[in-house]
N, C-alpha and C positions, 0 to 999 in steps of 0.2 A: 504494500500500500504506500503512495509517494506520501511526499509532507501536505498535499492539497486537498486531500479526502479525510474526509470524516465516517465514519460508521460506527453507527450506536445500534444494536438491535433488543437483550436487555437491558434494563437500569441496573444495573450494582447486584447480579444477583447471576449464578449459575447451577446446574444441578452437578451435583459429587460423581465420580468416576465410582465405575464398580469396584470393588477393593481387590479384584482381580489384576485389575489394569494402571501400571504405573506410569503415571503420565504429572505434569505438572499443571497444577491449574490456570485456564489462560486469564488472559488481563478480560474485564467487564466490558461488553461494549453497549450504547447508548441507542435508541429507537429510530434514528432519521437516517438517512442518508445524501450528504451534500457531495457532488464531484465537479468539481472547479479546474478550469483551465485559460488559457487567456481567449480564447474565441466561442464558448461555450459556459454554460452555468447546469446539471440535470440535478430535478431535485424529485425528492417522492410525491407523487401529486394531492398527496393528502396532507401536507406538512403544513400544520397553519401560517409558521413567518413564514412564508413563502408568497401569498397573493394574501389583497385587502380585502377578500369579496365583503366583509361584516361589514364593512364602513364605508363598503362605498354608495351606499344609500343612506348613510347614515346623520341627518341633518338636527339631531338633540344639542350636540355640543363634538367643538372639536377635541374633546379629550377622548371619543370613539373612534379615532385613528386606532390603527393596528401595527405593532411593533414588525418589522421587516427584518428580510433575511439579512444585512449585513447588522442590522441590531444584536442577534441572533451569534452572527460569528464571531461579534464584540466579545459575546458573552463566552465562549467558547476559549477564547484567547486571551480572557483577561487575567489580574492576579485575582487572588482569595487572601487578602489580609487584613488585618483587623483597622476598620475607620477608628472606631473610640480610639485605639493607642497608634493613631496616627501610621497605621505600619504598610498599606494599601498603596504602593504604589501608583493604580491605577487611580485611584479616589484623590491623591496627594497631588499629579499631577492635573485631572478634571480640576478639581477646584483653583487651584491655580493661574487655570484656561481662560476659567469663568472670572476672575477676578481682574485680571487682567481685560477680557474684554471689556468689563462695563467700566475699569478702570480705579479698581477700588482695591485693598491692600491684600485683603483673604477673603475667601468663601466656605460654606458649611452645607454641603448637602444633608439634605431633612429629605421626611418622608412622602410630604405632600406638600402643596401650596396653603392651604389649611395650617399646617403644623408651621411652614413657614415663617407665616404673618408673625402668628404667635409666641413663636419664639424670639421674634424681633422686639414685638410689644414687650415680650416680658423680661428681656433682657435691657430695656432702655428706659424702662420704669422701674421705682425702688417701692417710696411707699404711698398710700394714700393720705392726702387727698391728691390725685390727679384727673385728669380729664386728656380725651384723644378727639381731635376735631378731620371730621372725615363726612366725604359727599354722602350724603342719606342714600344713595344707590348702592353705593358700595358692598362689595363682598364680603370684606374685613366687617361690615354693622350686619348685613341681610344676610349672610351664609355660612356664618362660623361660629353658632351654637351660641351664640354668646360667651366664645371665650374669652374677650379681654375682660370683661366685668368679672368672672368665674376664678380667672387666674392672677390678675393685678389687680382687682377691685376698682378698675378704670369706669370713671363714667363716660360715656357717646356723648357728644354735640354732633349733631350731626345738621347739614346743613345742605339744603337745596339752592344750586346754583342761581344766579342772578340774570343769566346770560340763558338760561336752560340747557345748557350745555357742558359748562367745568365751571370747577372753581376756579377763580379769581384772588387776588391779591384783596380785592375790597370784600369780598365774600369771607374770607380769612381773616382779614382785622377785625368786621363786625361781628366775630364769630369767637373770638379764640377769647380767652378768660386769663389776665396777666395780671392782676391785683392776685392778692396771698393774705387777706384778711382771713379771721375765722372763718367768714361766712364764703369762701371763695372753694372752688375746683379747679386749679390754676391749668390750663394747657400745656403738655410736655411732650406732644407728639402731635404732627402734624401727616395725617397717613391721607395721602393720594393713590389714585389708582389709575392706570394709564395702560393700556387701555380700558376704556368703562363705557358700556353697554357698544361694544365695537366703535366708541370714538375717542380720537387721540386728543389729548392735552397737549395745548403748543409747549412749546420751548420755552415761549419767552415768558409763558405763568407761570410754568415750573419755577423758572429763576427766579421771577419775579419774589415768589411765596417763598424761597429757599434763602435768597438776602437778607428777606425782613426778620424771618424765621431765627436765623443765624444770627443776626445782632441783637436780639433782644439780651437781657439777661435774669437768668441763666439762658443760656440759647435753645432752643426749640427744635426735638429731634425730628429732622425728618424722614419718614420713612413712603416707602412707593410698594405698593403694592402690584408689580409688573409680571403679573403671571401670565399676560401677554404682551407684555411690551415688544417683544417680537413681532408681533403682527404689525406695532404703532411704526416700528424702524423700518418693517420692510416698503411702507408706504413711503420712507422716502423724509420724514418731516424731522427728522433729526436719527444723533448714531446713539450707538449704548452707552459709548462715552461722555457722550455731551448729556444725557437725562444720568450718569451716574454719579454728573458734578454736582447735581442739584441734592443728593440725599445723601443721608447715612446711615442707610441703610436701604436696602431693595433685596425683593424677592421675585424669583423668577421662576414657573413653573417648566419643566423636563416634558412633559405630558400632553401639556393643551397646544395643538397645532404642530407640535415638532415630532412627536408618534413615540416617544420614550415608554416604555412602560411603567414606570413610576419612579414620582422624585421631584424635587424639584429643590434649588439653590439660594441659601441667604448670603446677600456680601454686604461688608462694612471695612472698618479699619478693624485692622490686627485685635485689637485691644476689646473692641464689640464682638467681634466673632471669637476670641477665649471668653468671654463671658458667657457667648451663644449655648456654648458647647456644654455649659452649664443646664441654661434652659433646655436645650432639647434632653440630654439624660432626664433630668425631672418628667418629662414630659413622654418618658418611654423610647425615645425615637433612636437613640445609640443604635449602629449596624454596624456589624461584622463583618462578613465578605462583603464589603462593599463596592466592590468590581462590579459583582454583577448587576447598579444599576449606572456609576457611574461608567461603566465603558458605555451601552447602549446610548444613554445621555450625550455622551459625544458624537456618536456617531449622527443621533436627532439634529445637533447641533450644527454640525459639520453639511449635513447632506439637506438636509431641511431648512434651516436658516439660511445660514450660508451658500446654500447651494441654491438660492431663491423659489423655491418650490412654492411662498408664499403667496407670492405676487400671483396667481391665474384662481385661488379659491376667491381670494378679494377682489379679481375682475368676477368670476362667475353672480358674489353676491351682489355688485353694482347695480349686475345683467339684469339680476333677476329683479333687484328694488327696483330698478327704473319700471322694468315691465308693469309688477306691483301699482304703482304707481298711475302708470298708463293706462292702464285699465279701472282706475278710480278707484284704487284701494289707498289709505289712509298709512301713515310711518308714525311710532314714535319717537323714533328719532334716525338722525342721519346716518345711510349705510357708508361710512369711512373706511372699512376695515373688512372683517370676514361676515360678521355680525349683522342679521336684516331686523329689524323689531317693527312687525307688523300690527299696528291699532285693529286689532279683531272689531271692534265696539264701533270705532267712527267709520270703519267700512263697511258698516251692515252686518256683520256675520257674531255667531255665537259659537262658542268652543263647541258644541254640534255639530254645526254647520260646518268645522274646521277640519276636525282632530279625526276622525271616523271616514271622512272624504281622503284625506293626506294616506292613510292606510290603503284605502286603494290603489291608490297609485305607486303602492309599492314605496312610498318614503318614510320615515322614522323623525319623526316631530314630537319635541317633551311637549309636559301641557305643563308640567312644573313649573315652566316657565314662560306666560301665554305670552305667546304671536314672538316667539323669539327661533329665527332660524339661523345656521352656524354654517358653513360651509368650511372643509378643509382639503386639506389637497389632496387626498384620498378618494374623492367624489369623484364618481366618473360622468362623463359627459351624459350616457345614455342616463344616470338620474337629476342632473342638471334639467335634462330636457324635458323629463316627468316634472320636474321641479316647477315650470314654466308652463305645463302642461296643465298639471294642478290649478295655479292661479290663475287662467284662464277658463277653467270649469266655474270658477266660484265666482269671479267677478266679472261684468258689473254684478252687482245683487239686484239690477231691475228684473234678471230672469227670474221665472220661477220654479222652485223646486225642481219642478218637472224637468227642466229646462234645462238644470243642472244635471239629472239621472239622466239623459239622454247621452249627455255630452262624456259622460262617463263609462256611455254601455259600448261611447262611439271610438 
Protein backbone atom coordinates (compact mmCIF):
# COMPACT_ATOMS: atom_id res chain seq x y z
CA UNK A 1 0.00 0.00 0.00
CA UNK A 2 1.95 3.52 -1.10
CA UNK A 3 1.87 6.52 1.47
CA UNK A 4 -1.47 7.87 -0.41
CA UNK A 5 -4.06 5.37 0.51
CA UNK A 6 -5.85 4.93 3.37
CA UNK A 7 -7.81 1.65 4.24
CA UNK A 8 -9.89 1.33 7.37
CA UNK A 9 -12.34 -1.80 7.01
CA UNK A 10 -12.74 -2.43 11.11
CA UNK A 11 -12.40 0.07 13.91
CA UNK A 12 -9.87 -1.02 16.53
CA UNK A 13 -11.16 -4.52 16.68
CA UNK A 14 -10.10 -8.18 15.14
CA UNK A 15 -11.00 -11.72 15.63
CA UNK A 16 -8.03 -14.01 17.48
CA UNK A 17 -6.35 -16.66 15.24
CA UNK A 18 -7.15 -20.34 16.15
CA UNK A 19 -4.54 -21.33 18.75
CA UNK A 20 -3.48 -23.78 16.14
CA UNK A 21 -2.06 -21.18 13.93
CA UNK A 22 0.94 -18.83 14.71
CA UNK A 23 0.76 -15.89 13.13
CA UNK A 24 1.16 -12.23 14.55
CA UNK A 25 -1.80 -10.03 14.82
CA UNK A 26 -2.01 -7.43 12.11
CA UNK A 27 -2.32 -3.71 12.79
CA UNK A 28 -6.48 -2.41 12.80
CA UNK A 29 -7.68 -1.04 9.85
CA UNK A 30 -10.55 1.79 9.66
CA UNK A 31 -14.13 1.49 7.48
CA UNK A 32 -13.50 3.85 4.32
CA UNK A 33 -11.42 3.70 1.72
CA UNK A 34 -9.72 7.00 0.08
CA UNK A 35 -7.18 6.38 -3.03
CA UNK A 36 -5.56 9.52 -4.11
CA UNK A 37 -3.36 10.24 -6.81
CA UNK A 38 -2.53 13.42 -8.71
CA UNK A 39 -5.11 13.04 -11.70
CA UNK A 40 -7.73 11.02 -9.90
CA UNK A 41 -9.53 11.06 -6.32
CA UNK A 42 -11.87 7.08 -5.93
CA UNK A 43 -13.76 7.13 -2.85
CA UNK A 44 -16.52 4.56 -1.43
CA UNK A 45 -19.76 5.81 -2.79
CA UNK A 46 -21.37 5.65 0.51
CA UNK A 47 -18.69 7.69 2.54
CA UNK A 48 -20.54 10.61 3.91
CA UNK A 49 -17.29 13.50 3.73
CA UNK A 50 -17.37 12.61 0.43
CA UNK A 51 -20.48 14.61 -1.30
CA UNK A 52 -22.98 17.46 0.42
CA UNK A 53 -26.09 15.99 -0.69
CA UNK A 54 -27.71 16.84 3.34
CA UNK A 55 -27.15 20.40 2.79
CA UNK A 56 -27.49 21.10 -0.40
CA UNK A 57 -31.10 21.88 0.13
CA UNK A 58 -30.53 22.92 3.18
CA UNK A 59 -31.60 26.76 3.73
CA UNK A 60 -32.33 26.66 8.05
CA UNK A 61 -28.96 28.18 8.71
CA UNK A 62 -25.43 27.87 7.38
CA UNK A 63 -24.16 25.83 10.18
CA UNK A 64 -25.80 22.75 7.98
CA UNK A 65 -22.84 22.71 5.60
CA UNK A 66 -21.22 19.23 5.63
CA UNK A 67 -17.60 18.74 6.60
CA UNK A 68 -15.66 17.50 3.38
CA UNK A 69 -13.34 15.13 2.30
CA UNK A 70 -10.15 17.13 2.79
CA UNK A 71 -11.64 18.15 6.38
CA UNK A 72 -11.63 14.46 6.69
CA UNK A 73 -7.88 13.91 5.60
CA UNK A 74 -7.02 16.95 8.10
CA UNK A 75 -8.40 14.75 10.59
CA UNK A 76 -6.42 11.74 9.42
CA UNK A 77 -3.03 13.41 9.57
CA UNK A 78 -3.35 15.41 12.31
CA UNK A 79 -1.47 15.24 16.00
CA UNK A 80 -3.42 13.94 19.01
CA UNK A 81 -2.09 16.12 21.83
CA UNK A 82 -3.38 17.49 24.73
CA UNK A 83 -4.98 21.45 24.11
CA UNK A 84 -5.21 22.08 28.04
CA UNK A 85 -1.36 21.52 28.50
CA UNK A 86 -0.64 23.32 25.41
CA UNK A 87 1.19 20.13 23.92
CA UNK A 88 -1.11 19.84 20.31
CA UNK A 89 0.89 20.91 17.85
CA UNK A 90 -1.66 21.09 15.45
CA UNK A 91 -4.05 23.27 17.90
CA UNK A 92 -0.75 25.48 18.88
CA UNK A 93 -0.20 26.33 15.46
CA UNK A 94 -4.22 26.84 14.28
CA UNK A 95 -4.56 29.27 16.90
CA UNK A 96 -1.66 31.00 16.04
CA UNK A 97 -3.02 31.36 12.30
CA UNK A 98 -6.18 32.73 13.63
CA UNK A 99 -4.49 35.27 15.77
CA UNK A 100 -2.45 36.53 13.45
CA UNK A 101 -5.15 36.83 10.84
CA UNK A 102 -7.52 39.13 12.68
CA UNK A 103 -4.26 40.54 14.20
CA UNK A 104 -4.54 40.18 17.77
CA UNK A 105 -1.67 38.46 20.19
CA UNK A 106 -3.25 34.79 20.90
CA UNK A 107 -6.27 32.66 20.29
CA UNK A 108 -8.36 29.89 22.36
CA UNK A 109 -10.28 27.56 20.46
CA UNK A 110 -13.63 26.61 22.58
CA UNK A 111 -16.32 24.53 21.73
CA UNK A 112 -18.82 26.60 20.02
CA UNK A 113 -19.69 30.12 19.32
CA UNK A 114 -22.12 29.98 22.21
CA UNK A 115 -19.31 28.96 24.66
CA UNK A 116 -17.22 31.57 22.97
CA UNK A 117 -19.03 34.69 23.76
CA UNK A 118 -19.18 33.56 27.18
CA UNK A 119 -16.17 32.91 27.92
CA UNK A 120 -15.15 36.29 26.66
CA UNK A 121 -17.83 37.94 28.91
CA UNK A 122 -16.69 36.04 31.77
CA UNK A 123 -13.25 36.58 31.43
CA UNK A 124 -13.53 40.52 31.18
CA UNK A 125 -15.97 40.86 33.90
CA UNK A 126 -14.96 40.60 37.67
CA UNK A 127 -17.68 41.50 39.82
CA UNK A 128 -21.11 42.83 40.04
CA UNK A 129 -22.50 45.53 39.67
CA UNK A 130 -21.97 45.58 35.81
CA UNK A 131 -23.88 45.99 32.88
CA UNK A 132 -23.16 44.68 28.89
CA UNK A 133 -24.71 47.12 26.25
CA UNK A 134 -25.47 45.07 23.10
CA UNK A 135 -28.08 45.42 19.99
CA UNK A 136 -31.42 43.82 21.21
CA UNK A 137 -31.05 41.59 18.11
CA UNK A 138 -28.31 40.19 19.13
CA UNK A 139 -27.23 36.52 19.71
CA UNK A 140 -25.13 37.03 22.64
CA UNK A 141 -29.01 38.61 24.46
CA UNK A 142 -31.61 36.34 22.05
CA UNK A 143 -29.74 32.89 21.87
CA UNK A 144 -27.51 32.03 24.66
CA UNK A 145 -29.77 30.88 27.55
CA UNK A 146 -29.13 33.78 29.35
CA UNK A 147 -25.70 33.14 30.11
CA UNK A 148 -24.17 36.36 30.89
CA UNK A 149 -26.65 37.11 33.68
CA UNK A 150 -26.26 33.10 34.95
CA UNK A 151 -22.48 33.27 34.87
CA UNK A 152 -21.33 37.04 35.71
CA UNK A 153 -24.45 38.28 37.14
CA UNK A 154 -24.26 40.90 34.04
CA UNK A 155 -27.35 42.91 33.58
CA UNK A 156 -28.42 43.47 29.27
CA UNK A 157 -29.08 47.08 28.15
CA UNK A 158 -29.98 46.35 25.30
CA UNK A 159 -30.69 48.70 22.69
CA UNK A 160 -32.57 49.08 19.24
CA UNK A 161 -30.69 50.80 16.66
CA UNK A 162 -31.55 54.48 15.74
CA UNK A 163 -30.79 54.11 12.17
CA UNK A 164 -32.78 50.60 12.11
CA UNK A 165 -29.97 49.07 11.19
CA UNK A 166 -26.58 49.15 13.72
CA UNK A 167 -25.57 50.72 16.34
CA UNK A 168 -24.08 53.99 16.35
CA UNK A 169 -21.71 55.86 18.33
CA UNK A 170 -25.00 58.12 19.41
CA UNK A 171 -26.87 54.92 20.17
CA UNK A 172 -23.84 53.89 22.49
CA UNK A 173 -23.41 57.08 24.48
CA UNK A 174 -27.36 57.29 25.12
CA UNK A 175 -27.13 53.95 26.15
CA UNK A 176 -24.05 52.98 28.13
CA UNK A 177 -24.26 53.67 32.19
CA UNK A 178 -20.80 55.43 33.33
CA UNK A 179 -21.72 57.07 36.65
CA UNK A 180 -20.76 54.23 39.69
CA UNK A 181 -23.08 55.71 42.38
CA UNK A 182 -24.87 53.07 44.47
CA UNK A 183 -27.63 53.28 42.45
CA UNK A 184 -25.77 52.72 39.05
CA UNK A 185 -24.94 49.33 36.72
CA UNK A 186 -21.84 50.94 35.35
CA UNK A 187 -21.12 49.57 31.60
CA UNK A 188 -18.00 47.24 31.10
CA UNK A 189 -18.50 45.61 27.90
CA UNK A 190 -19.60 46.99 24.94
CA UNK A 191 -20.54 43.56 22.73
CA UNK A 192 -21.37 44.17 18.82
CA UNK A 193 -22.15 41.70 16.43
CA UNK A 194 -21.02 41.81 12.82
CA UNK A 195 -22.52 40.35 11.06
CA UNK A 196 -26.21 40.67 12.43
CA UNK A 197 -29.34 39.43 10.90
CA UNK A 198 -26.92 39.09 7.55
CA UNK A 199 -25.96 42.87 7.65
CA UNK A 200 -22.51 44.32 8.08
CA UNK A 201 -21.59 47.03 10.47
CA UNK A 202 -19.29 49.61 8.75
CA UNK A 203 -15.87 50.24 9.60
CA UNK A 204 -16.07 53.40 10.46
CA UNK A 205 -18.87 52.72 13.71
CA UNK A 206 -16.98 50.06 14.63
CA UNK A 207 -14.02 52.60 15.27
CA UNK A 208 -16.07 55.05 15.93
CA UNK A 209 -17.75 53.12 19.21
CA UNK A 210 -14.07 51.48 19.89
CA UNK A 211 -12.30 55.30 20.55
CA UNK A 212 -14.85 56.48 22.64
CA UNK A 213 -15.11 53.00 24.22
CA UNK A 214 -11.28 53.08 24.96
CA UNK A 215 -10.82 56.49 26.48
CA UNK A 216 -13.30 56.47 28.99
CA UNK A 217 -12.12 55.45 32.36
CA UNK A 218 -11.73 52.72 33.20
CA UNK A 219 -12.00 51.91 29.45
CA UNK A 220 -14.79 49.88 28.17
CA UNK A 221 -14.02 46.37 26.91
CA UNK A 222 -14.83 45.68 23.61
CA UNK A 223 -15.93 42.68 22.46
CA UNK A 224 -17.46 41.44 18.62
CA UNK A 225 -19.33 38.88 18.40
CA UNK A 226 -18.16 37.73 14.79
CA UNK A 227 -19.37 34.31 14.33
CA UNK A 228 -19.76 35.46 10.82
CA UNK A 229 -17.77 38.03 10.39
CA UNK A 230 -16.42 36.06 7.57
CA UNK A 231 -19.36 36.54 5.58
CA UNK A 232 -19.01 40.79 6.47
CA UNK A 233 -15.18 40.56 4.84
CA UNK A 234 -15.99 38.45 2.10
CA UNK A 235 -18.40 41.36 0.98
CA UNK A 236 -15.40 43.37 0.49
CA UNK A 237 -16.35 46.34 3.26
CA UNK A 238 -13.34 45.82 5.29
CA UNK A 239 -10.21 42.98 6.38
CA UNK A 240 -10.14 40.89 9.75
CA UNK A 241 -7.41 43.02 10.58
CA UNK A 242 -8.97 46.26 10.27
CA UNK A 243 -12.52 45.03 12.48
CA UNK A 244 -9.68 43.31 14.99
CA UNK A 245 -8.26 46.81 15.80
CA UNK A 246 -11.44 47.85 16.92
CA UNK A 247 -11.95 45.06 19.87
CA UNK A 248 -10.47 43.19 22.40
CA UNK A 249 -11.60 40.61 22.13
CA UNK A 250 -13.66 38.60 19.17
CA UNK A 251 -15.06 35.42 18.50
CA UNK A 252 -15.34 33.71 15.48
CA UNK A 253 -17.20 30.70 14.75
CA UNK A 254 -15.34 27.31 12.65
CA UNK A 255 -18.88 26.05 11.73
CA UNK A 256 -21.33 28.74 10.31
CA UNK A 257 -20.42 29.18 6.49
CA UNK A 258 -16.82 27.68 6.59
CA UNK A 259 -18.21 23.77 6.98
CA UNK A 260 -15.88 22.84 10.19
CA UNK A 261 -17.45 20.42 12.06
CA UNK A 262 -17.27 22.01 15.20
CA UNK A 263 -15.41 24.82 17.17
CA UNK A 264 -15.03 27.99 16.93
CA UNK A 265 -12.11 30.60 18.15
CA UNK A 266 -11.70 33.58 20.89
CA UNK A 267 -8.78 36.07 20.25
CA UNK A 268 -7.48 38.99 22.43
CA UNK A 269 -4.18 39.82 23.94
CA UNK A 270 -1.96 37.30 25.47
CA UNK A 271 -2.86 38.24 28.98
CA UNK A 272 -7.03 37.85 28.11
CA UNK A 273 -6.66 34.74 26.40
CA UNK A 274 -4.56 33.06 29.87
CA UNK A 275 -7.23 34.29 31.75
CA UNK A 276 -9.75 32.70 28.97
CA UNK A 277 -8.38 29.51 29.46
CA UNK A 278 -9.58 29.90 32.96
CA UNK A 279 -13.04 30.57 31.93
CA UNK A 280 -13.53 27.81 29.46
CA UNK A 281 -12.16 24.84 32.00
CA UNK A 282 -14.87 26.30 34.54
CA UNK A 283 -17.18 26.04 31.97
CA UNK A 284 -16.23 22.29 30.91
CA UNK A 285 -14.83 23.08 27.43
CA UNK A 286 -10.93 21.96 28.15
CA UNK A 287 -10.18 19.30 24.81
CA UNK A 288 -7.67 16.94 24.42
CA UNK A 289 -6.90 15.66 21.09
CA UNK A 290 -7.54 18.80 19.97
CA UNK A 291 -6.34 18.15 16.38
CA UNK A 292 -9.14 16.60 15.56
CA UNK A 293 -11.10 19.85 15.37
CA UNK A 294 -8.59 22.32 14.93
CA UNK A 295 -6.85 20.74 11.78
CA UNK A 296 -10.52 20.44 9.86
CA UNK A 297 -10.99 24.29 11.05
CA UNK A 298 -8.10 25.00 8.99
CA UNK A 299 -8.63 23.60 6.21
CA UNK A 300 -12.69 25.47 6.54
CA UNK A 301 -10.50 28.35 6.75
CA UNK A 302 -8.14 27.99 4.01
CA UNK A 303 -10.58 26.55 1.26
CA UNK A 304 -13.79 28.24 2.30
CA UNK A 305 -12.77 31.64 3.27
CA UNK A 306 -9.90 32.00 1.73
CA UNK A 307 -10.51 30.25 -1.10
CA UNK A 308 -13.63 32.74 -1.68
CA UNK A 309 -16.38 30.03 -1.93
CA UNK A 310 -18.33 32.81 -0.01
CA UNK A 311 -18.86 35.23 -2.48
CA UNK A 312 -21.66 33.09 -5.09
CA UNK A 313 -24.10 31.83 -1.67
CA UNK A 314 -24.24 35.85 -1.05
CA UNK A 315 -24.98 36.44 -4.83
CA UNK A 316 -27.45 33.54 -4.86
CA UNK A 317 -29.27 35.35 -1.61
CA UNK A 318 -29.39 38.82 -3.42
CA UNK A 319 -30.88 36.65 -6.44
CA UNK A 320 -33.23 35.54 -4.64
CA UNK A 321 -34.33 38.82 -2.36
CA UNK A 322 -34.52 40.93 -5.38
CA UNK A 323 -36.82 38.37 -6.91
CA UNK A 324 -38.66 38.34 -3.36
CA UNK A 325 -39.05 41.55 -3.65
CA UNK A 326 -40.28 41.74 -7.32
CA UNK A 327 -42.89 39.87 -6.94
CA UNK A 328 -44.32 42.17 -3.90
CA UNK A 329 -43.17 40.29 -1.05
CA UNK A 330 -42.04 42.41 1.90
CA UNK A 331 -37.94 42.32 3.77
CA UNK A 332 -37.18 42.90 7.15
CA UNK A 333 -34.33 43.83 6.52
CA UNK A 334 -31.50 44.26 3.88
CA UNK A 335 -30.18 41.15 2.16
CA UNK A 336 -26.07 42.38 2.53
CA UNK A 337 -24.65 39.20 3.04
CA UNK A 338 -25.82 35.29 2.87
CA UNK A 339 -28.91 36.09 5.04
CA UNK A 340 -32.71 36.84 3.23
CA UNK A 341 -35.30 37.84 6.21
CA UNK A 342 -38.57 37.74 4.71
CA UNK A 343 -41.66 39.87 6.48
CA UNK A 344 -44.14 36.75 6.34
CA UNK A 345 -46.92 39.31 7.90
CA UNK A 346 -46.53 42.51 5.54
CA UNK A 347 -46.44 40.13 2.50
CA UNK A 348 -49.63 38.50 3.11
CA UNK A 349 -48.75 35.03 4.14
CA UNK A 350 -48.93 33.12 7.43
CA UNK A 351 -46.38 30.59 8.69
CA UNK A 352 -49.13 28.05 6.89
CA UNK A 353 -49.04 29.59 4.12
CA UNK A 354 -45.09 29.36 4.22
CA UNK A 355 -43.53 26.47 6.02
CA UNK A 356 -45.64 23.21 4.79
CA UNK A 357 -45.51 24.81 0.95
CA UNK A 358 -41.27 25.23 1.27
CA UNK A 359 -41.58 21.25 2.13
CA UNK A 360 -42.73 20.70 -1.00
CA UNK A 361 -40.52 21.87 -2.99
CA UNK A 362 -38.18 19.83 -1.45
CA UNK A 363 -36.23 22.86 0.68
CA UNK A 364 -35.57 22.85 4.54
CA UNK A 365 -36.68 26.34 6.15
CA UNK A 366 -36.45 26.76 10.23
CA UNK A 367 -39.69 28.25 11.51
CA UNK A 368 -37.56 28.85 14.80
CA UNK A 369 -36.60 31.51 13.13
CA UNK A 370 -39.63 33.09 10.97
CA UNK A 371 -39.17 34.36 7.34
CA UNK A 372 -35.25 33.89 7.83
CA UNK A 373 -33.53 32.00 4.82
CA UNK A 374 -29.49 31.25 4.97
CA UNK A 375 -27.83 30.29 1.96
CA UNK A 376 -24.25 28.77 1.87
CA UNK A 377 -22.01 27.52 -0.49
CA UNK A 378 -23.05 24.12 -0.38
CA UNK A 379 -26.46 24.92 -2.04
CA UNK A 380 -26.70 23.72 -5.39
CA UNK A 381 -28.18 25.57 -8.18
CA UNK A 382 -30.96 22.98 -8.84
CA UNK A 383 -32.36 24.20 -5.13
CA UNK A 384 -31.57 27.66 -5.66
CA UNK A 385 -33.92 27.23 -8.59
CA UNK A 386 -36.71 25.52 -6.27
CA UNK A 387 -35.74 28.27 -4.07
CA UNK A 388 -37.16 30.97 -6.78
CA UNK A 389 -39.55 28.58 -7.72
CA UNK A 390 -41.09 28.58 -4.34
CA UNK A 391 -41.49 32.34 -4.06
CA UNK A 392 -43.07 32.50 -7.15
CA UNK A 393 -45.80 29.94 -6.03
CA UNK A 394 -46.67 32.18 -3.11
CA UNK A 395 -46.52 35.47 -4.35
CA UNK A 396 -48.35 37.90 -5.34
CA UNK A 397 -50.90 36.70 -2.52
CA UNK A 398 -53.75 38.20 -4.90
CA UNK A 399 -53.90 34.52 -6.12
CA UNK A 400 -55.98 32.27 -4.43
CA UNK A 401 -55.25 29.27 -2.68
CA UNK A 402 -56.27 27.45 -5.57
CA UNK A 403 -54.03 29.23 -7.51
CA UNK A 404 -51.32 28.45 -5.50
CA UNK A 405 -52.08 24.36 -5.46
CA UNK A 406 -52.09 24.60 -9.09
CA UNK A 407 -48.97 26.06 -9.42
CA UNK A 408 -47.52 23.41 -7.33
CA UNK A 409 -49.04 20.28 -8.99
CA UNK A 410 -47.47 22.22 -12.18
Amino acid sequence: MDSQTVVLEKPWSFEPPPASVDIEPKPPQCSFQVVESEKHRQLEPNLAWSHSHEASNDFRSDIFTKPTLPMLEAIINTTLGDNVMEEDTTTNRFQEYVADLVGHDASLLVMSGTMGNQVALRTALTTPPHSILADHRGHIVTFESGGASALCGALFKTVVPSNGHHLTLDDVKSHCTLTDTVYDCPTRIISLENTLWGTVMPLSDMRAISQWARSQTPPIHMHLDGARLWEAVATGAFTLREAGECFDSMQLCLSKGLGAPIGSVLTGTSAFIKRAKWSRHFLGGDIRAAGLISAPARVGIDNVFLGGKLGAAQDMAKRASALWVELGGKLQAPTETNQIWLDLNASGLKPNDFYPVAAQFDLKVMDLIPGRIVLHYQITEQAFARLCSFFKALLPREQTPETVENKLEN
